[in-house]
DRENPA-3360 file (N, C-alpha, C; in nm, 2 decimals, always signed):
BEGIN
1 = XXXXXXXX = +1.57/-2.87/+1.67/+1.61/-3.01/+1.71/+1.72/-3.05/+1.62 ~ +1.78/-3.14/+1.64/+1.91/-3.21/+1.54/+1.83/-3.27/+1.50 ~ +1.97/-3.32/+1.40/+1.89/-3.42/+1.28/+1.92/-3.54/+1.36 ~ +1.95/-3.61/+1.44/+2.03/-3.72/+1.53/+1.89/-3.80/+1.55 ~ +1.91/-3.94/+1.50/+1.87/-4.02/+1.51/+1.85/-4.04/+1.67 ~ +1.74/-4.19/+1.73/+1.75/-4.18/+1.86/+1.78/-4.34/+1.83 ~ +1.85/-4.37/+1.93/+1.84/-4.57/+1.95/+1.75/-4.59/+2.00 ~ +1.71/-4.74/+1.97/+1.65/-4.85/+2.03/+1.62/-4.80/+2.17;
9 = XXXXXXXX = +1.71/-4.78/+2.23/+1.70/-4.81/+2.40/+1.67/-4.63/+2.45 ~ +1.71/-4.53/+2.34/+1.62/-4.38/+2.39/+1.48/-4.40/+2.33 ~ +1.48/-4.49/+2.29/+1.34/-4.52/+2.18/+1.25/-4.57/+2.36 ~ +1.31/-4.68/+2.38/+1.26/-4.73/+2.49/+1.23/-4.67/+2.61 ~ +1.33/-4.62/+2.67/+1.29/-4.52/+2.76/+1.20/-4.43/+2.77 ~ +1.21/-4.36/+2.65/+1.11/-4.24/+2.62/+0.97/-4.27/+2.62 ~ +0.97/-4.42/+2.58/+0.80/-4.53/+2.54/+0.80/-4.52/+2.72 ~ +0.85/-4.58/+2.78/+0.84/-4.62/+2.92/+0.80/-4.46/+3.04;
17 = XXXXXXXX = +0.85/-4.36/+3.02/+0.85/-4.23/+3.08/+0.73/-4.22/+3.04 ~ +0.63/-4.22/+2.92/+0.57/-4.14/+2.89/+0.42/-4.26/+2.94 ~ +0.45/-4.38/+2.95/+0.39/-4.52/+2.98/+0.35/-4.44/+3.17 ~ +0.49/-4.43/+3.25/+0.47/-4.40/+3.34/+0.39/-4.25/+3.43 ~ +0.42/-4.15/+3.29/+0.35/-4.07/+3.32/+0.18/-4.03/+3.27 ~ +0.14/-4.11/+3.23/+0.05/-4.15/+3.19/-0.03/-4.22/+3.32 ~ +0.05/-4.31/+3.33/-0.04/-4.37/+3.46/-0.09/-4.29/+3.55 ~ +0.05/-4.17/+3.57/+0.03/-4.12/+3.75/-0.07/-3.98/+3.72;
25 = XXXXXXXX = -0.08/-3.94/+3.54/-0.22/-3.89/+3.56/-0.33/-3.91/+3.58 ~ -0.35/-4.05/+3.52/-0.48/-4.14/+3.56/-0.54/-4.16/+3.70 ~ -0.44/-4.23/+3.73/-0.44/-4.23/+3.90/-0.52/-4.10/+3.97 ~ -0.40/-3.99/+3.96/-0.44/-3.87/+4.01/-0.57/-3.81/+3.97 ~ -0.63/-3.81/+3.84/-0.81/-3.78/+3.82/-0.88/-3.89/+3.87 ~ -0.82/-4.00/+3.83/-0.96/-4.09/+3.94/-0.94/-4.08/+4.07 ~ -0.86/-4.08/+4.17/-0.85/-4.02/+4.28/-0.92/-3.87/+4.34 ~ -0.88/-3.79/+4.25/-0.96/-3.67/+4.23/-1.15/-3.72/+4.24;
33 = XXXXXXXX = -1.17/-3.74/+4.13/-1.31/-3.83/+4.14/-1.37/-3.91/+4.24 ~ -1.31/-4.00/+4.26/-1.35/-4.03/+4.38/-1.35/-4.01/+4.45 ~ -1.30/-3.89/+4.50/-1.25/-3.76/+4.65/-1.43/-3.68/+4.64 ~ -1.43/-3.66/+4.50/-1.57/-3.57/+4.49/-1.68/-3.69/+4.52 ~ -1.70/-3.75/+4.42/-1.80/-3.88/+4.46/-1.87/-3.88/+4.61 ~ -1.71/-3.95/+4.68/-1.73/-3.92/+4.80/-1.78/-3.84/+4.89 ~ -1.72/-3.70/+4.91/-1.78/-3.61/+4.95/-1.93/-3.57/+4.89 ~ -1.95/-3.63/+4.80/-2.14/-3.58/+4.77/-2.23/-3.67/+4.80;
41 = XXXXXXXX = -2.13/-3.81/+4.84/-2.20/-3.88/+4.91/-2.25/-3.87/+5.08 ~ -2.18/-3.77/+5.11/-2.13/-3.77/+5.24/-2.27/-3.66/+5.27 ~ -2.27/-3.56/+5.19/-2.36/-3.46/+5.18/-2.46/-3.50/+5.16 ~ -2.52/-3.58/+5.09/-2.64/-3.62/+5.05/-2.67/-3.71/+5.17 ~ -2.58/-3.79/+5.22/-2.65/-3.87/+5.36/-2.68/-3.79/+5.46 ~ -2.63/-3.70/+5.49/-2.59/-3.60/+5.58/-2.77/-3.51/+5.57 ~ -2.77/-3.45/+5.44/-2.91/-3.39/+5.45/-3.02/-3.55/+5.44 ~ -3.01/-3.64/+5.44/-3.12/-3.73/+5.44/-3.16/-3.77/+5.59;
49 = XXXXXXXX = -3.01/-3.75/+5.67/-3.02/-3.77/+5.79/-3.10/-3.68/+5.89 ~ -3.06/-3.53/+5.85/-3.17/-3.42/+5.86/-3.31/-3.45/+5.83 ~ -3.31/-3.51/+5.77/-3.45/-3.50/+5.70/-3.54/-3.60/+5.78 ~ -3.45/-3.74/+5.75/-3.51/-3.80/+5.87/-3.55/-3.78/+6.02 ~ -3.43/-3.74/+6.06/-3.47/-3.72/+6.19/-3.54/-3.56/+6.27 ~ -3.58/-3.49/+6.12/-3.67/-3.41/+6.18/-3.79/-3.41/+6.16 ~ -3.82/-3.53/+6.07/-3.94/-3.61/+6.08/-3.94/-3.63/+6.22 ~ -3.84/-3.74/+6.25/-3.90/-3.83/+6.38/-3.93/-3.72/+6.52;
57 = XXXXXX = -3.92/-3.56/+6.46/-3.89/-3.45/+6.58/-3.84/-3.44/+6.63 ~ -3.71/-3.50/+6.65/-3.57/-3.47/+6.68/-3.48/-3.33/+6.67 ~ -3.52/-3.28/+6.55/-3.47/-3.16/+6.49/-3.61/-3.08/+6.46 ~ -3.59/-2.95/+6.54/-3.67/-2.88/+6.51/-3.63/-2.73/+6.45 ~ -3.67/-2.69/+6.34/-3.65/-2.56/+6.31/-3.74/-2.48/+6.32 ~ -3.71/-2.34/+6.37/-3.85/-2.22/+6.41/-3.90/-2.22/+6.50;
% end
């Protein structure tokens, strides 16, 4: 690296890039997350609904 000092305003930008890239990791894991969440909610209704309705003998296995 140089020895070169940076200004105020590379000072600033650099704060702000790193502000904004920060964000759009965030975003993107909790997005992520809540993609999984979702889908294990979807799964878990999905087998309760089985479950229920092969109580009511709707669904029969065997």
């Amino acid at each position: 690296m140089s020895n070169e000092e940076l200004t105020d305003r590379e000072i600033r930008i650099a704060e702000l890039a790193t502000e904004l890239a920060v964000k759009k990791v965030t975003e993107q894991f909790y997005a992520q997350v809540g993609r999984s969440v979702f889908n294990k909610a979807l799964i878990l209704l999905g087998a309760a609904f089985v479950g229920w309705a092969t109580g009511k003998g709707w669904i029969k296995f065997g």
